[in-house]
N, C-alpha and C positions, 0 to 999 in steps of 0.2 A: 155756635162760637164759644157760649160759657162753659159747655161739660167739657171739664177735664182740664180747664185752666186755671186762673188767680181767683181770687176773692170777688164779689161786687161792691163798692164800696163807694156810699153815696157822699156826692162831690158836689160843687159850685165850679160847672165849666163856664167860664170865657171867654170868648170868641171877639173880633171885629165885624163891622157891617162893610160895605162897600167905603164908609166915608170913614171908616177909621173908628168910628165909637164903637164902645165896649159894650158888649152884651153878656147877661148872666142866666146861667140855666141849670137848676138844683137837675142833676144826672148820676143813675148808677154807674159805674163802669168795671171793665174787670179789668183788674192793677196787678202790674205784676213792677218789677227793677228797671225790666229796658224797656218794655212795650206796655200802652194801654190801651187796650179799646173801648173807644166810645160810641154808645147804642143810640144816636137820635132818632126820634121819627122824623122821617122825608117831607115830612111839610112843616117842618120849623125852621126856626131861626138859625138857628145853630148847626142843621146840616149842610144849609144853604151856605153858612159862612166858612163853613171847614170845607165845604166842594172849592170858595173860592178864594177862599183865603191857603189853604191849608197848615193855619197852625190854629194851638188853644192852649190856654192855659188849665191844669186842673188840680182847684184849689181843696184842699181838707182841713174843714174847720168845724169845732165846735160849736160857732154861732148859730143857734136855730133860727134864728130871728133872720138873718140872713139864709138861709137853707131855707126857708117858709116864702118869703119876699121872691128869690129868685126861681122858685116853683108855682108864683100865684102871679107873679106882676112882672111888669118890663122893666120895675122901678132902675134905676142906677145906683150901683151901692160904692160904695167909697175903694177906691182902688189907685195901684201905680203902675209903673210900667215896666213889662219882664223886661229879664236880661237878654235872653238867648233868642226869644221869638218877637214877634211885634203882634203886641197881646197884654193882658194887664192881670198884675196880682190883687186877689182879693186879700185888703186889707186887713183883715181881722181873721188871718190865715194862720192855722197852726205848720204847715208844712204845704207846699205846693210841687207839680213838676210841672216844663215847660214841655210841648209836642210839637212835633211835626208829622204830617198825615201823611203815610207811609202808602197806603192803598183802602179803596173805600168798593165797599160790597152793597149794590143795593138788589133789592128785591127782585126777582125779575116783572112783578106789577108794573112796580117805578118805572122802569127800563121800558117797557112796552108803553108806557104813557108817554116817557119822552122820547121815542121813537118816531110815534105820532102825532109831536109838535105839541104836546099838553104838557103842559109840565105838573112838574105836582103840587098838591094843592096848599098855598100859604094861607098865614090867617094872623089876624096884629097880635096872637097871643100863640106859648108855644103846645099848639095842639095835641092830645092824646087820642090814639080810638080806646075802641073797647077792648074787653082781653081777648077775646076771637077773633079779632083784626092785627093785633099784637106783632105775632109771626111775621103777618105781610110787610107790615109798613115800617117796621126798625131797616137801619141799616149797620154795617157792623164798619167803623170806622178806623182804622189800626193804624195808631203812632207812634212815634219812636220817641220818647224822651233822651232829648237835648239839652236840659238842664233842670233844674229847682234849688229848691232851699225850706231851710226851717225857723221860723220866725219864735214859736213858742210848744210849749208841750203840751199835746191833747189832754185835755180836763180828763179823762175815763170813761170808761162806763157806768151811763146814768140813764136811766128806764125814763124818764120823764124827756131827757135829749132825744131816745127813742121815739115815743112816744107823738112827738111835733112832728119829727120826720116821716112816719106814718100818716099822721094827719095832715100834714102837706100834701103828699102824693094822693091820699083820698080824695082831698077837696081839690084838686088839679084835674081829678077826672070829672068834676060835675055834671060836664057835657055829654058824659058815653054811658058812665051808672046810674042805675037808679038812685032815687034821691035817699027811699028809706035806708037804703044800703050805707051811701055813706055818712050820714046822719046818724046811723046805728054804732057805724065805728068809731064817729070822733064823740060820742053819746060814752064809748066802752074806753078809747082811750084819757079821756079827762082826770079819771081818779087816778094815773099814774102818776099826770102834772101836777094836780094836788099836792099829791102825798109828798112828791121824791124831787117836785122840782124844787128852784129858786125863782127869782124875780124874772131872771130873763127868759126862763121855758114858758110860764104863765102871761109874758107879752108877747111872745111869738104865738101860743096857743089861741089867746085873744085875739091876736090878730088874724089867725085863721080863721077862725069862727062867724068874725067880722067880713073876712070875707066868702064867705058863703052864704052868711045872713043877705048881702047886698046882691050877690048872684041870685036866690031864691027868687030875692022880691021884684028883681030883673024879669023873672022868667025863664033864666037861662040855664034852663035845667033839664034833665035828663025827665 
């Protein structure tokens, strides 16, 4: 679904659950003006809610801190509420669009699971596999944006903004990589936060670290 169309560009999607509350989930997607598609794995939160919901919001923000939280935790982050869909803006949003789920592609695994009465498999956090599993278990989600807005103007580009966002997505997979692996890379991306960040790349970094330190000592590790 990527080769040969927009950018990927990573976001804070949105979603509602059955009872209306807002869910956040740091997600690539590829962006284009009228359509986005978004890649969830089939046993998260967030596919589940775009199967029944079928809208999302997808926010673009320079807060790491937020980008890191909503790839590590369930937490709730400070939001209001779209215009065009029923779904909610992340607040500390440099630009957002509103969507509506146009057609959703899933794997034919999936399909064959829920064929046969399984459905696919959920888990209180939004699960990753491994990169060999990858392929299977995305589904290619395709919306139509319906509305957005722009709140303030992306900071730039900053190696240390990068750099969290890498470290997020690492320590999100603790479960499927090996550990030296991603220890090695948030070990290799620190000196970027050093050097290039500010206050708030070094508390989001923090806060990755922190948690990973707590998954280790959990056990819950690859």
């Amino acid at each position: 679904m990527t080769s040969g169309a927009g950018p990927v560009i990573e976001t804070v999607v949105t979603t509602l659950d059955e009872r209306g509350e807002p869910h956040f989930a740091s997600m690539g997607v590829v962006w284009s003006e009228l359509t986005i598609v978004i890649r969830p794995y089939t046993n998260t939160r967030t596919f589940r809610h775009l199967q029944k919901r079928g809208a999302a919001v997808v926010n673009v923000t320079d807060d790491v801190l937020a980008f890191a939280k909503s790839a590590l935790t369930h937490e709730r982050l400070d939001g209001e509420p779209a215009a065009h869909v029923r779904g909610v803006v992340l607040r500390n949003v440099c630009h957002w669009r509103e969507v509506e789920v146009s057609e959703i592609a899933v794997p034919d695994a999936v399909r064959e699971r829920v064929a046969r009465g399984v459905a696919p498999e959920g888990s209180a956090a939004e699960r990753r596999p491994s990169a060999s599993a990858e392929a299977i278990l995305r589904a290619d989600v395709v919306t139509r944006v319906v509305g957005g807005g722009s709140r303030r103007a992306f900071a730039g580009l900053c190696r240390a903004k990068h750099a969290v966002v890498e470290a997020s997505i690492l320590a999100s997979r603790v479960r499927f990589l090996p550990l030296s692996e991603i220890v090695d890379g948030i070990r290799r991306l620190e000196p970027l936060v050093e050097k290039t960040g500010g206050p708030e790349e070094r508390e989001a970094f923090s806060f990755i670290r922190s948690y990973l330190e707590r998954r280790i000592r959990a056990g819950n590790t690859r």
